[in-house]
TORKOL-4160 file (C-alpha; in steps of 0.2 Angstrom, whole numbers, padded with zeros to 4 digits, m for minus):
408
<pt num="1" X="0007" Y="0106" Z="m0058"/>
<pt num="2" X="0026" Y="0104" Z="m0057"/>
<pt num="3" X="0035" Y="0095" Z="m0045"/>
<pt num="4" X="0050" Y="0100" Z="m0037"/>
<pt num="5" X="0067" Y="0096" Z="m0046"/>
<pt num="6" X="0073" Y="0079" Z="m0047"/>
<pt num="7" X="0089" Y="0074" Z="m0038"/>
<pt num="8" X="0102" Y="0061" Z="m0040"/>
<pt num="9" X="0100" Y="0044" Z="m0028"/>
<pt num="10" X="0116" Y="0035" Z="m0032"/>
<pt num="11" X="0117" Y="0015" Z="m0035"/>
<pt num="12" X="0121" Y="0002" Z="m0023"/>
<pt num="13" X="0134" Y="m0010" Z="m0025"/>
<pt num="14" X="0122" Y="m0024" Z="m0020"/>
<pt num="15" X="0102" Y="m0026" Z="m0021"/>
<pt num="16" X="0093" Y="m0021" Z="m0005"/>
<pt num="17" X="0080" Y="m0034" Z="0002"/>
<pt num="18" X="0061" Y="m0031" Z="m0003"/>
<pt num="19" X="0055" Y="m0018" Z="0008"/>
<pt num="20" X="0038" Y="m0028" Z="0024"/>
<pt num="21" X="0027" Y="m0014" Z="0026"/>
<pt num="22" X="0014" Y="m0015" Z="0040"/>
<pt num="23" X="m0004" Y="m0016" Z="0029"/>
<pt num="24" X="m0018" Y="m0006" Z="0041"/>
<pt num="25" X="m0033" Y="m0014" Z="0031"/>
<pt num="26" X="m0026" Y="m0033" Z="0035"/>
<pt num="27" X="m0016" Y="m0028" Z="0053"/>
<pt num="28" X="m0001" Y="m0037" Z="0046"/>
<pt num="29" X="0015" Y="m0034" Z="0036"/>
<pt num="30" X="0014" Y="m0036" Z="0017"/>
<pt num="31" X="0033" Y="m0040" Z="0008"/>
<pt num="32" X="0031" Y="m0028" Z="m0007"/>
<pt num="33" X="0033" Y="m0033" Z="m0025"/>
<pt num="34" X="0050" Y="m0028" Z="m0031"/>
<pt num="35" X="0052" Y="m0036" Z="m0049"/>
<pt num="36" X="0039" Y="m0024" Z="m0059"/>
<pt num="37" X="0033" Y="m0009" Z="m0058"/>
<pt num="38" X="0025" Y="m0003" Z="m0043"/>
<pt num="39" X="0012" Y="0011" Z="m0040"/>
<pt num="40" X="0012" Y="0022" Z="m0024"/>
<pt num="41" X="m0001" Y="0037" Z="m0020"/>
<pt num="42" X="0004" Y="0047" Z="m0004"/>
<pt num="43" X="m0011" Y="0060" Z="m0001"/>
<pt num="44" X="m0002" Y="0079" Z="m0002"/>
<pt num="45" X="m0004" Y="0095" Z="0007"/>
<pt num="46" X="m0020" Y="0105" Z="0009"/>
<pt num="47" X="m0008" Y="0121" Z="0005"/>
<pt num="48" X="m0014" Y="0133" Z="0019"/>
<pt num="49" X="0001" Y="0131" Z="0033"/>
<pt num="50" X="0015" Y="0121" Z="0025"/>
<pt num="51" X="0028" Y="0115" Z="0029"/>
<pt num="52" X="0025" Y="0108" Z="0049"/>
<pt num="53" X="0036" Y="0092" Z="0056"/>
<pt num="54" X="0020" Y="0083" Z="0054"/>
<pt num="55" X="0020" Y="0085" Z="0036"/>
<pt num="56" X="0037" Y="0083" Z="0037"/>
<pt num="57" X="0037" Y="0064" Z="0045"/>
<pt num="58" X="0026" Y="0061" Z="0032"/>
<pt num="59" X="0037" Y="0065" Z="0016"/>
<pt num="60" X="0052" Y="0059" Z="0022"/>
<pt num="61" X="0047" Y="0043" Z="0028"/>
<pt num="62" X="0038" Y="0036" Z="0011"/>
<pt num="63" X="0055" Y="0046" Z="0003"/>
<pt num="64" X="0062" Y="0033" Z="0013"/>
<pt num="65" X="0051" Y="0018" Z="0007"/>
<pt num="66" X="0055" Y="0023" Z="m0009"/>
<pt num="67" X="0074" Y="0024" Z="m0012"/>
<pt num="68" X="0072" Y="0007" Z="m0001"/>
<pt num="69" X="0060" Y="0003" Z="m0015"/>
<pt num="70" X="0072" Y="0006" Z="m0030"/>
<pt num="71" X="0087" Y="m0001" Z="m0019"/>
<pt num="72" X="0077" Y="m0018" Z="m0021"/>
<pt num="73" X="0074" Y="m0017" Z="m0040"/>
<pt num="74" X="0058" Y="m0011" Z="m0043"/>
<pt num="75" X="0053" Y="0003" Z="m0054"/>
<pt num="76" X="0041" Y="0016" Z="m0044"/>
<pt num="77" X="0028" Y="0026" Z="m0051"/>
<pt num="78" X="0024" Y="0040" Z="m0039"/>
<pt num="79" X="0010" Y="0050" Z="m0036"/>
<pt num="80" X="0004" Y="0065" Z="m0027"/>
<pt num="81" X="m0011" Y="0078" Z="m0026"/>
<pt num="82" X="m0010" Y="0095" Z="m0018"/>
<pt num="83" X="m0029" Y="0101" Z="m0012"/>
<pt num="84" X="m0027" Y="0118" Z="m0020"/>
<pt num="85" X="m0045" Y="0122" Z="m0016"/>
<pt num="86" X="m0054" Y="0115" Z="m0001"/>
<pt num="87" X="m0063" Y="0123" Z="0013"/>
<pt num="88" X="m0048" Y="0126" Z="0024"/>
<pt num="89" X="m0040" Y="0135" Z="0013"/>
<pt num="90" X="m0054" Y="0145" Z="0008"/>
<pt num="91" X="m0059" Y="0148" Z="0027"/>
<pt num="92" X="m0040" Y="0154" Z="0029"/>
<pt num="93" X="m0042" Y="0167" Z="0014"/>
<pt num="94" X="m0058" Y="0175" Z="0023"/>
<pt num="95" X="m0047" Y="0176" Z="0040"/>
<pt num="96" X="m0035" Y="0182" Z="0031"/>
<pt num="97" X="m0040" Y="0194" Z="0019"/>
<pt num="98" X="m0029" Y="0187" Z="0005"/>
<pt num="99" X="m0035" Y="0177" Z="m0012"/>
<pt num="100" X="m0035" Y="0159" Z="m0007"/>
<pt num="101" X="m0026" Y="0155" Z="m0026"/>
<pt num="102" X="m0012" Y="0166" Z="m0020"/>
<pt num="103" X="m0010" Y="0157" Z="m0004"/>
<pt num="104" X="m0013" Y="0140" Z="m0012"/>
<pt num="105" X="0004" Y="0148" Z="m0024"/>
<pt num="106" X="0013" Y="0152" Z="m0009"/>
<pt num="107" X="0011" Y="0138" Z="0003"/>
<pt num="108" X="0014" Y="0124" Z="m0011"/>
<pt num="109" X="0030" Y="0134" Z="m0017"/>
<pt num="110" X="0036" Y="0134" Z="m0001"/>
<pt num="111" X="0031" Y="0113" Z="0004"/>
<pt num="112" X="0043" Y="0113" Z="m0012"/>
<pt num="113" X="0057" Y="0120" Z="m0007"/>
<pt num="114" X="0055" Y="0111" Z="0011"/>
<pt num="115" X="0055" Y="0096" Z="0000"/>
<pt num="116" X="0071" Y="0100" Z="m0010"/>
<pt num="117" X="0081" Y="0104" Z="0006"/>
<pt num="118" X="0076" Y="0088" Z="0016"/>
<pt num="119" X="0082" Y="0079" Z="m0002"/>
<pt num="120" X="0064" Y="0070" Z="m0004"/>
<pt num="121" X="0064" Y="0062" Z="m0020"/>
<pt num="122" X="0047" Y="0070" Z="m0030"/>
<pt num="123" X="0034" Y="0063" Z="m0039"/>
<pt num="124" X="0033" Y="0057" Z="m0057"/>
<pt num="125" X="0015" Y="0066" Z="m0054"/>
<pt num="126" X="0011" Y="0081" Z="m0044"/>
<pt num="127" X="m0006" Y="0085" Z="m0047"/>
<pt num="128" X="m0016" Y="0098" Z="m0041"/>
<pt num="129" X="m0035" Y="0098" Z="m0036"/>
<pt num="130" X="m0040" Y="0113" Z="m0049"/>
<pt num="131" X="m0031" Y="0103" Z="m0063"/>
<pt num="132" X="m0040" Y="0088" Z="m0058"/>
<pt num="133" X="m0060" Y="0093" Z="m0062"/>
<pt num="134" X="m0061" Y="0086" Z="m0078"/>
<pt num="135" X="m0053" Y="0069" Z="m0069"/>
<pt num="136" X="m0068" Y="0073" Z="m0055"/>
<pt num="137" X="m0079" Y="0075" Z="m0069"/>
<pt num="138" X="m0075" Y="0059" Z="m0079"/>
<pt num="139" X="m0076" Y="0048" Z="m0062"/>
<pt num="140" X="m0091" Y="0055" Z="m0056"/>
<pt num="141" X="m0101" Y="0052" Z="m0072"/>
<pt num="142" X="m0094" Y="0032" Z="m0071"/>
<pt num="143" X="m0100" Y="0030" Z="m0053"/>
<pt num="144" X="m0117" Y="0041" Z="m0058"/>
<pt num="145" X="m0120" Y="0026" Z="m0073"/>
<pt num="146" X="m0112" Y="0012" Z="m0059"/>
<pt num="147" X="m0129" Y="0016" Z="m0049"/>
<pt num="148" X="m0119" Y="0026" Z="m0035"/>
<pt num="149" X="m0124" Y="0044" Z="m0035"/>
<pt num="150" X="m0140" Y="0053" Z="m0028"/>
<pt num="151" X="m0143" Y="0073" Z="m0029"/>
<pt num="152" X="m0147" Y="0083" Z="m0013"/>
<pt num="153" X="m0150" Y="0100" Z="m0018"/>
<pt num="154" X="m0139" Y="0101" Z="m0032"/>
<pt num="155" X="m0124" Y="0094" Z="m0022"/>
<pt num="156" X="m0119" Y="0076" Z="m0028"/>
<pt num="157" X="m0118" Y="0062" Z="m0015"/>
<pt num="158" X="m0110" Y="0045" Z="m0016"/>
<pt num="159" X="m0120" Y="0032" Z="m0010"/>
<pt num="160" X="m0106" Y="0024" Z="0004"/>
<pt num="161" X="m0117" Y="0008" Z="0005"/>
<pt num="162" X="m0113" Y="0002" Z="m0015"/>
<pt num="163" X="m0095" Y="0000" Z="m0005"/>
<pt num="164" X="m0088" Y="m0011" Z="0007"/>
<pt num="165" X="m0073" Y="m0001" Z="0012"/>
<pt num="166" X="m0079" Y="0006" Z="0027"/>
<pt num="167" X="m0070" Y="0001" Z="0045"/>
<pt num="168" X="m0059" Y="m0009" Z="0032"/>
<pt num="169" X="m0045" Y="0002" Z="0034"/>
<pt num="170" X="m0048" Y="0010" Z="0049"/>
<pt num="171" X="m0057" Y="m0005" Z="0058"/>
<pt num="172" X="m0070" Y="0011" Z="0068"/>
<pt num="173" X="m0084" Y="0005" Z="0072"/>
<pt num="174" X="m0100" Y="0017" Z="0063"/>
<pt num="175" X="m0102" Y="0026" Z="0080"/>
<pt num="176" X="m0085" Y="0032" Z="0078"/>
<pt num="177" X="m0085" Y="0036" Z="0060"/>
<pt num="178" X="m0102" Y="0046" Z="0063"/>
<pt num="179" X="m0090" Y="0057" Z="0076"/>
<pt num="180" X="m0075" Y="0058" Z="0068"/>
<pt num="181" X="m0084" Y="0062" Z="0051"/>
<pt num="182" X="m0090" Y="0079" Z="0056"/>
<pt num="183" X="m0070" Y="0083" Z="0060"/>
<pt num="184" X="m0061" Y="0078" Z="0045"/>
<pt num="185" X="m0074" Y="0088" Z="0034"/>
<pt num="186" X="m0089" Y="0076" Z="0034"/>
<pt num="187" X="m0108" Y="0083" Z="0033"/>
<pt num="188" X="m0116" Y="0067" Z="0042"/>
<pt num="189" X="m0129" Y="0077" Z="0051"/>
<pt num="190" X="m0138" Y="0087" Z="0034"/>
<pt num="191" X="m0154" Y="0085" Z="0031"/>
<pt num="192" X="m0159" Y="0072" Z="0016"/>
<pt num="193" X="m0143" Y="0063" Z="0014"/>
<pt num="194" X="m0148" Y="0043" Z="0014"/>
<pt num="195" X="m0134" Y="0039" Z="0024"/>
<pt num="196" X="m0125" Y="0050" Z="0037"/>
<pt num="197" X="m0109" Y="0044" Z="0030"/>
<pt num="198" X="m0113" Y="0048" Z="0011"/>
<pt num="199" X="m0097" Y="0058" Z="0004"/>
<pt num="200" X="m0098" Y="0073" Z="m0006"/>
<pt num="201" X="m0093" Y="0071" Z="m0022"/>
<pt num="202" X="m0096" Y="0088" Z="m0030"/>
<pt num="203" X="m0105" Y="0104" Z="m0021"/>
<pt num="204" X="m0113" Y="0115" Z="m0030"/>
<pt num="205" X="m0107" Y="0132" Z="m0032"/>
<pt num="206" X="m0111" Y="0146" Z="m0018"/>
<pt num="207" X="m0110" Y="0164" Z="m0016"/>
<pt num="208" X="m0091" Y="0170" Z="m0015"/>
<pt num="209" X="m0085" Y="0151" Z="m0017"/>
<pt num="210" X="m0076" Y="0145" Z="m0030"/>
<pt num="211" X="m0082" Y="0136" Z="m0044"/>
<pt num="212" X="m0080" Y="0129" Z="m0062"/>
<pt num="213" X="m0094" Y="0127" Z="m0075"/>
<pt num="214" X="m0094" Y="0108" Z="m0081"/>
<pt num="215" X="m0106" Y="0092" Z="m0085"/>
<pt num="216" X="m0109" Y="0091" Z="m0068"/>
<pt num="217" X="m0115" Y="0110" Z="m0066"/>
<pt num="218" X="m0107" Y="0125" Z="m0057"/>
<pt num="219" X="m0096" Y="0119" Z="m0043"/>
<pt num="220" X="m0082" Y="0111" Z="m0036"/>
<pt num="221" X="m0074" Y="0094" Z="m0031"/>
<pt num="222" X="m0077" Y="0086" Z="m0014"/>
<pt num="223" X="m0062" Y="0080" Z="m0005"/>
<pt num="224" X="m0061" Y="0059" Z="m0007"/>
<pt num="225" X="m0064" Y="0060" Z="m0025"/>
<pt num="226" X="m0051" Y="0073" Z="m0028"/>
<pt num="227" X="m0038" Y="0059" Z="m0024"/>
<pt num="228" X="m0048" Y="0043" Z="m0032"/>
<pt num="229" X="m0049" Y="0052" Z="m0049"/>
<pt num="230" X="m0031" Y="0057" Z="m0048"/>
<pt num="231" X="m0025" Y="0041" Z="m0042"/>
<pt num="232" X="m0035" Y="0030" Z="m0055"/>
<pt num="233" X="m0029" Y="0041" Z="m0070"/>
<pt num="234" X="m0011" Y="0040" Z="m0068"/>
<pt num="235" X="m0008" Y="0025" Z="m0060"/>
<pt num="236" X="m0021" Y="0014" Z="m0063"/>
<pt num="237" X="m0035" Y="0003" Z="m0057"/>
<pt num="238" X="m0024" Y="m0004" Z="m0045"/>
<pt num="239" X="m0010" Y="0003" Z="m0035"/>
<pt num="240" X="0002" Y="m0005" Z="m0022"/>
<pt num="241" X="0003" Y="0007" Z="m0009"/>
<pt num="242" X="m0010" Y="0020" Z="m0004"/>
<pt num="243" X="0001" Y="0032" Z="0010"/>
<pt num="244" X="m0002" Y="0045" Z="0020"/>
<pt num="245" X="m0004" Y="0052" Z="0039"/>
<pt num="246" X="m0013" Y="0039" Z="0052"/>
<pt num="247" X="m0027" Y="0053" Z="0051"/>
<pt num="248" X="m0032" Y="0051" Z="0034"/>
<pt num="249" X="m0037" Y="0031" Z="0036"/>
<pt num="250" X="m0057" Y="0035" Z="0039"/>
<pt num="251" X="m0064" Y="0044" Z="0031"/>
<pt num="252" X="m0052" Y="0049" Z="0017"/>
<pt num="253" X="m0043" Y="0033" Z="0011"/>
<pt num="254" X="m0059" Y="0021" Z="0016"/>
<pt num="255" X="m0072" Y="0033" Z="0001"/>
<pt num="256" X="m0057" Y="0035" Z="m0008"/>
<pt num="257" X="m0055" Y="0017" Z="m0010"/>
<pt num="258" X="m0072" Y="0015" Z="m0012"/>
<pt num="259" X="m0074" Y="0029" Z="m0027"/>
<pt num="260" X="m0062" Y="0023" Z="m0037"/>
<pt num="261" X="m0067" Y="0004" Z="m0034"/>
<pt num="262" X="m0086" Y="0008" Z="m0039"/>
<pt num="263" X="m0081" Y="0017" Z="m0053"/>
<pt num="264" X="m0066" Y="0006" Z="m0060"/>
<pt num="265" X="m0076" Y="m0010" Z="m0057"/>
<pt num="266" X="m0061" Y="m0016" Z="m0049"/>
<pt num="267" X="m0053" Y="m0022" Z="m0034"/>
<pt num="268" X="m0043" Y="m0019" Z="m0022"/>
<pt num="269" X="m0039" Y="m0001" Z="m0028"/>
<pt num="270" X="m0025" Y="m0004" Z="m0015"/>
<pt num="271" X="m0016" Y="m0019" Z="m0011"/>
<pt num="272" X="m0007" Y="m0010" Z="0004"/>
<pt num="273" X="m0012" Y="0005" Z="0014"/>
<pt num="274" X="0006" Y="0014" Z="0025"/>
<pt num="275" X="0001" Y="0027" Z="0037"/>
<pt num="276" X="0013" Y="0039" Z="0047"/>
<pt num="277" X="0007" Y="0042" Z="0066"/>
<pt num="278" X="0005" Y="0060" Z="0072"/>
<pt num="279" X="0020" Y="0070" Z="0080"/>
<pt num="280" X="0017" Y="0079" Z="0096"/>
<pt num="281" X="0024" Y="0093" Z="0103"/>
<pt num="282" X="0023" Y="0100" Z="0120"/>
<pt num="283" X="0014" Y="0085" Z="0124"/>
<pt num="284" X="m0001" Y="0089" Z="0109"/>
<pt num="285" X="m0001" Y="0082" Z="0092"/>
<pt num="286" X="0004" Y="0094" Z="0082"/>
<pt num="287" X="m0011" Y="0101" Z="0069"/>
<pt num="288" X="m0016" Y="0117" Z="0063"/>
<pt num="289" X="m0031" Y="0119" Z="0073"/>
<pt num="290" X="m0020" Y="0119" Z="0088"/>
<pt num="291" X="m0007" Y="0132" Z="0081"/>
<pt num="292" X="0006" Y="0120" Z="0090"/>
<pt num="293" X="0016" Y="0118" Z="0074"/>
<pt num="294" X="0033" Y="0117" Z="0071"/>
<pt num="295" X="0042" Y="0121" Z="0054"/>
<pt num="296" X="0053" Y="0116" Z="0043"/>
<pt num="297" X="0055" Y="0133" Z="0033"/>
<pt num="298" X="0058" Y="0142" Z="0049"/>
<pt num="299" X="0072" Y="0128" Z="0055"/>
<pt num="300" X="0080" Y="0133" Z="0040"/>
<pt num="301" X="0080" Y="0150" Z="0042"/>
<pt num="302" X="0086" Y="0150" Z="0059"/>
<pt num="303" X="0104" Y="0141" Z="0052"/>
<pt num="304" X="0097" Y="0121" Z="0056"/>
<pt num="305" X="0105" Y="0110" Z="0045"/>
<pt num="306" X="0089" Y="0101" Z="0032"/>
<pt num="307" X="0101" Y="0086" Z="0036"/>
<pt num="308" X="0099" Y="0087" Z="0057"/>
<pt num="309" X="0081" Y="0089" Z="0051"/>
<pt num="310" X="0079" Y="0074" Z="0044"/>
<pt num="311" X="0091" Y="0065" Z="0053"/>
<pt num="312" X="0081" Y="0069" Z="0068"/>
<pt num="313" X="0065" Y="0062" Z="0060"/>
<pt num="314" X="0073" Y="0047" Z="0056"/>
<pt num="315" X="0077" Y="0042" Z="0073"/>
<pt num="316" X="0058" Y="0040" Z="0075"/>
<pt num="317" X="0049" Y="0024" Z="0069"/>
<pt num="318" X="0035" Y="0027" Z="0055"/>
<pt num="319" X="0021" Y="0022" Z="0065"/>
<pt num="320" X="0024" Y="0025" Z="0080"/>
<pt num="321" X="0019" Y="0043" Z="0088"/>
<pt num="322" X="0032" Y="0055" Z="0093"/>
<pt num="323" X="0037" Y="0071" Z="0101"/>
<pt num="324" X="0048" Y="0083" Z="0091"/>
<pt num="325" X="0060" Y="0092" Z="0104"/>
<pt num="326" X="0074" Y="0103" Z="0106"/>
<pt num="327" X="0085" Y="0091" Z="0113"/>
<pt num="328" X="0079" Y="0080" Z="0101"/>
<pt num="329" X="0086" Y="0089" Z="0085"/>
<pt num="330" X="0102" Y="0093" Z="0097"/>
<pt num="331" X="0106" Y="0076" Z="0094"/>
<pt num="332" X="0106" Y="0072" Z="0077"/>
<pt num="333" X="0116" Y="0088" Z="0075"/>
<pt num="334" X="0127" Y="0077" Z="0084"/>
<pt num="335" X="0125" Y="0064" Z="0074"/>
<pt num="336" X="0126" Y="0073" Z="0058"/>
<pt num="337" X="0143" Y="0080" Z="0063"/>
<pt num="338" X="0148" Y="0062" Z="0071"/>
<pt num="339" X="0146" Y="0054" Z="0053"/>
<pt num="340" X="0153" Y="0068" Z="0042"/>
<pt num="341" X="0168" Y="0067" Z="0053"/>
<pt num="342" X="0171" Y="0048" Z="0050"/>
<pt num="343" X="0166" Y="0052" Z="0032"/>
<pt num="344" X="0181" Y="0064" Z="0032"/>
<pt num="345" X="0193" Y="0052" Z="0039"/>
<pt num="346" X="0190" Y="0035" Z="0030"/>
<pt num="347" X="0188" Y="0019" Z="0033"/>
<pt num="348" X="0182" Y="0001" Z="0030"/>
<pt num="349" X="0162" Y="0000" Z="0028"/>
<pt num="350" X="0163" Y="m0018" Z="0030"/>
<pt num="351" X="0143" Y="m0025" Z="0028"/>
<pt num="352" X="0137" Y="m0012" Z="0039"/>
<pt num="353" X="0128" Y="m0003" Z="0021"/>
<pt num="354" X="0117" Y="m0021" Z="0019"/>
<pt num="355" X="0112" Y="m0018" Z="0037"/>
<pt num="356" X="0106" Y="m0004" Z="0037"/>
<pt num="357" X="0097" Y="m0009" Z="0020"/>
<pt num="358" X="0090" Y="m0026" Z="0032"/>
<pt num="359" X="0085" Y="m0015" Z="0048"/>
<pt num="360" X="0074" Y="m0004" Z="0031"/>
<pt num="361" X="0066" Y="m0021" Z="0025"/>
<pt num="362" X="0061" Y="m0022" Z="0043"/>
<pt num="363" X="0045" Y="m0010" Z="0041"/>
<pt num="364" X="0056" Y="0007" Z="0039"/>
<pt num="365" X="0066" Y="0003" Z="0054"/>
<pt num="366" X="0075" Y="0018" Z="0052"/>
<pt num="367" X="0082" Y="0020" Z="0072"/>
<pt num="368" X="0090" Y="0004" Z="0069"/>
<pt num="369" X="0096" Y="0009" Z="0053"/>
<pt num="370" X="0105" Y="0025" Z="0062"/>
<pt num="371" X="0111" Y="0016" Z="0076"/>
<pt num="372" X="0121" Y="0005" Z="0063"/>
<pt num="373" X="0129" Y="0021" Z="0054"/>
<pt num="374" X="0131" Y="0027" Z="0071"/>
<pt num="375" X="0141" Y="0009" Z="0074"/>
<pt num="376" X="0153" Y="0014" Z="0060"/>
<pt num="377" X="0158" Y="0031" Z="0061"/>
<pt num="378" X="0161" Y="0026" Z="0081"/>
<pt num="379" X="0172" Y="0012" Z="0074"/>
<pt num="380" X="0179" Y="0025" Z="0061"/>
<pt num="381" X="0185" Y="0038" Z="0072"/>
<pt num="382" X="0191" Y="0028" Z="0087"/>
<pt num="383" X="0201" Y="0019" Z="0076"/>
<pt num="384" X="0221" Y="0023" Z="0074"/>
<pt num="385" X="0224" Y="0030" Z="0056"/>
<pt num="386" X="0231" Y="0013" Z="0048"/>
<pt num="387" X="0215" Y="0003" Z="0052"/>
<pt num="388" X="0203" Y="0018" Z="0046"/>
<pt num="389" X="0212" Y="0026" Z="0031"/>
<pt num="390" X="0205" Y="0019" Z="0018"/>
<pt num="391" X="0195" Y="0035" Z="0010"/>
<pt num="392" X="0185" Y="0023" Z="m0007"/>
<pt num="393" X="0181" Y="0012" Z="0006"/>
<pt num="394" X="0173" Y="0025" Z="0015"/>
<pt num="395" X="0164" Y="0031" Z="m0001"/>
<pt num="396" X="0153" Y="0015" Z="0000"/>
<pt num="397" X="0146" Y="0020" Z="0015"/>
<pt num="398" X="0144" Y="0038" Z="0009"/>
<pt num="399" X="0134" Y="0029" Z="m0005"/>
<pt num="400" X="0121" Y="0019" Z="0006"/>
<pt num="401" X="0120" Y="0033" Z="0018"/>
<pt num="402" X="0110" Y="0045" Z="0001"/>
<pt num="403" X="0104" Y="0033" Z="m0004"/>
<pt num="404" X="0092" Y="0023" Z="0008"/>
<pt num="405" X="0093" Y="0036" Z="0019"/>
<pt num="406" X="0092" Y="0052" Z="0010"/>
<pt num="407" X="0107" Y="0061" Z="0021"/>
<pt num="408" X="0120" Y="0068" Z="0011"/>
């Protein structure tokens, strides 16, 4: 599958520090290794109801990691899955009445575009789910001959207690991850499995669901090993950061994690795991199953500038749940127009760019990055012409601004 188009993220001037990321496995901040390469796997849509400010947050906050990332010194190897066959999307397809493949088309075409307009840089590796059986294949026969796999009625389970990984993430206790496991697409309640928290790994094919003929019989890929089976074959046995929403920690990253370390012999699988908290509107976190959704394409379409957009995500720490509003998206219009207006004029950037670069390091601190922009265009445009004409000045604050920041 192919990404969306590349863009231009323009150099800095100076190197940006290394980028102390909060670690949800440890409960502490990790500083992230900036003089190799460095491997990141953010977990993509389920493309069924793209784009919403949810997904949105996401995206654009390990966009932001990124360009920090590269600003540092390091050379990033990105990769990302779309879900282009899973039983949401085929549950929407029987609502709707339409093919699920065509909606899978439609929904990850439009998550691009969403992407391209909010300038989110896009992975070396866009893989989708249907591309990735063979991947599935290969990594469920390694963790059948690694001793972890039993058959329940032709459906293939991964035996979770070959793995330590569970509550290591998400630090539930088993109680918990009984509960949420029957939301987030777990089975724990079917008869036979050995452990209520046994991951599918590959369900055998069913009347009017899809299915592919391979070693593993007629079927398709369960959810977790989707991801380990991607992650492992493009970037390695090891990876520095697995991303993805604060929903995804149990059960997805933990049996992630836990394929691909059982079938790769090797661990950690990742050396960090950065999740994004939910965004609520209308005092609900906004999900599908609510319909309380708010999105991107639609802003768009309505005459919102992509840049207020994410301008007014960015005013939001990472992790740390917010509300999308009205008022909300009011202001960074105002700030948008603020900024190009001292843009337009000119004038001294000073070190405010290594700020903002700092207030980054600082675990994505991207309000604190804005308020320092903010600080300068203030400066810029309250200033008489002779202290603020200096248009290449200017430019290097026009500079720091795409390029940690993503806001052209």
């Amino acid at each position: 599958m192919q990404p969306w188009p590349n863009l231009e993220v323009p150099n800095l001037n100076f190197v940006a520090p290394a980028p102390n990321i909060y670690d949800s496995a440890s409960e502490s901040n990790h500083t992230l290794a900036v003089d190799r390469e460095v491997k990141i796997y953010v977990c993509g849509i389920t493309p069924y109801d793209a784009t919403h400010m949810g997904h949105a947050a996401t995206y654009v906050a390990f966009d932001t990691l990124i360009r920090l990332w590269r600003a540092a010194g390091a050379t990033v190897i990105y990769a990302q899955n779309v879900t282009d066959v899973d039983d949401p999307l085929i549950e929407r397809a029987q609502q709707t009445g339409q093919d699920w493949q065509d909606i899978a088309i439609e929904q990850t075409e439009l998550f691009k575009q969403d992407m391209i307009d909010l300038r989110v840089i896009p992975p070396q590796h866009y893989i989708g789910a249907v591309e990735s059986i063979p991947l599935v294949v290969q990594q469920v026969e390694q963790l059948r001959d690694a001793d972890c796999v039993y058959d329940l009625d032709g459906d293939l389970y991964y035996k979770i207690d070959k793995s330590q990984m569970l509550g290591a993430v998400s630090h539930l206790s088993r109680h918990d991850m009984i509960d949420l496991f029957s939301q987030r697409g777990g089975d724990p309640h079917k008869d036979g499995k050995h452990d209520p928290l046994d991951p599918l790994l590959w369900r055998h094919e069913r009347p009017n669901d899809p299915a592919w003929d391979t070693e593993l019989g007629s079927g398709r890929p369960g959810w977790h090993i989707e991801c380990a089976a991607i992650a492992v074959h493009y970037l390695g046995e090891t990876i520095d950061v697995q991303g993805g929403g604060s929903d995804l920690k149990f059960p997805h990253h933990e049996m992630s994690a836990a394929h691909a370390q059982s079938a790769t012999g090797v661990s950690p699988f990742a050396r960090t795991f950065m999740h994004t908290a939910m965004v609520w509107l209308d005092g609900h976190k906004m999900s599908k199953s609510l319909g309380n959704l708010v999105f991107v394409s639609k802003l768009t379409a309505a005459g919102i500038d992509p840049m207020a957009i994410r301008l007014a995500i960015l005013a939001h720490r990472y992790c740390e749940e917010w509300e999308w509003t009205n008022a909300g998206l009011e202001q960074a219009s105002r700030r948008l127009e603020l900024w190009r207006g001292a843009i337009a004029r000119g004038g001294p950037s000073g070190d405010y760019a290594q700020r903002i670069a700092i207030a980054l390091a600082n675990d994505l601190d991207t309000p604190t990055a804005l308020d320092i922009v903010d600080e300068w265009a203030t400066a810029v445009t309250t200033g008489s012409p002779s202290e603020s004409a200096n248009q290449s000045d200017s430019q290097k604050m026009v500079l720091a601004i795409d390029a940690l920041l993503g806001v052209k």
